[in-house]
C-alpha positions in Angstrom: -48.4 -86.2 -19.3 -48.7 -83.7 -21.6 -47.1 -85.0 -24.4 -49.7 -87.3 -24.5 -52.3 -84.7 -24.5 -50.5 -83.5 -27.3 -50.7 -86.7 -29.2 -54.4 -87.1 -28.2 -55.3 -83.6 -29.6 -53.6 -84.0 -32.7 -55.4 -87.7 -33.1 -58.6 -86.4 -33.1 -57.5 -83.7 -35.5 -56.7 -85.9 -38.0 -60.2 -87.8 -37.2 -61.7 -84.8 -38.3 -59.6 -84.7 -41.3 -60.3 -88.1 -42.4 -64.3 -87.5 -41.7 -63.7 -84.0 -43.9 -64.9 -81.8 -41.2 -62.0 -79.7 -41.9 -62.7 -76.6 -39.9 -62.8 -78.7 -36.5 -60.0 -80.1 -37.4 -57.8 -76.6 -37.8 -59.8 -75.8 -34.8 -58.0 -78.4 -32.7 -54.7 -77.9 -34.6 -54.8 -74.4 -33.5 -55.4 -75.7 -30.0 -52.4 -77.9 -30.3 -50.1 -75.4 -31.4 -51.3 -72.4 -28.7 -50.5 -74.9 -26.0 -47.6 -76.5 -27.2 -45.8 -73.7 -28.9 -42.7 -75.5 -29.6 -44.0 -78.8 -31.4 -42.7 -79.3 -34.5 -45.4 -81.6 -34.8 -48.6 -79.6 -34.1 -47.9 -77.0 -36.6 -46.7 -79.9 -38.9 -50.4 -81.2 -38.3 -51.7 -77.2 -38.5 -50.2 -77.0 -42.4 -52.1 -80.2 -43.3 -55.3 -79.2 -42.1 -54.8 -75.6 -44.0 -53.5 -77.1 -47.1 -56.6 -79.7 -47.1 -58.8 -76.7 -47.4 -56.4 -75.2 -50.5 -55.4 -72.2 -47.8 -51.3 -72.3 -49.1 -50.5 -69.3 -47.1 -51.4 -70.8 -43.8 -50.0 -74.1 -44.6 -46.6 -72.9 -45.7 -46.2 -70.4 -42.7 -46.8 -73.5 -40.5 -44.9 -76.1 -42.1 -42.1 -73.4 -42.1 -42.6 -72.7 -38.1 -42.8 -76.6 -38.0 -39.1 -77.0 -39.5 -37.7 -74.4 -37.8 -38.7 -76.2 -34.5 -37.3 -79.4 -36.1 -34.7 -78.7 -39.3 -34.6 -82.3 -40.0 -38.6 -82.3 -41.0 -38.3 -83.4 -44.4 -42.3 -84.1 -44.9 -42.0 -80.3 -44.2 -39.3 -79.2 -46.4 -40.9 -80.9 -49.5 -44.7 -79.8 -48.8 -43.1 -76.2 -48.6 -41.5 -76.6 -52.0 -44.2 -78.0 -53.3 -46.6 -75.7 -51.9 -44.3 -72.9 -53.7 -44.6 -74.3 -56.6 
């Protein structure tokens, strides 16, 4: 099932976040979003990573690809603004 794979993937990313090993955890992110190109969820996952290490411009661009895959992502909508800020 591959949204499962999806889920899996984007568990151990945030593993990787929460053990700061940031890097692996965009590497995986990236992963995600190359083989599921239109989850709103992986690039949701891909702007967290990127704003954890203070990279804006990668985290807005994919919370932005993120809610235009999914308009109703509010998380998204107010980490852009705030990002923008």
């Amino acid at each position: 099932n591959l949204d499962l794979i999806e889920r899996l993937v984007n568990a151990k990313g945030y593993q990787f976040i929460n053990d700061k090993n940031l890097l692996k955890a965009i590497e995986l992110f990236r992963l995600n979003v190359t083989a599921f190109p239109k989850s709103a969820n992986a690039y949701d996952s891909l702007g967290e990573a990127y704003m954890e290490v203070g990279d804006k411009v990668l985290a807005i661009k994919n919370y932005e690809m993120s809610l235009k895959l999914n308009p109703n992502n509010q998380n998204a909508k107010e980490i852009i603004q705030k990002l923008k800020n």
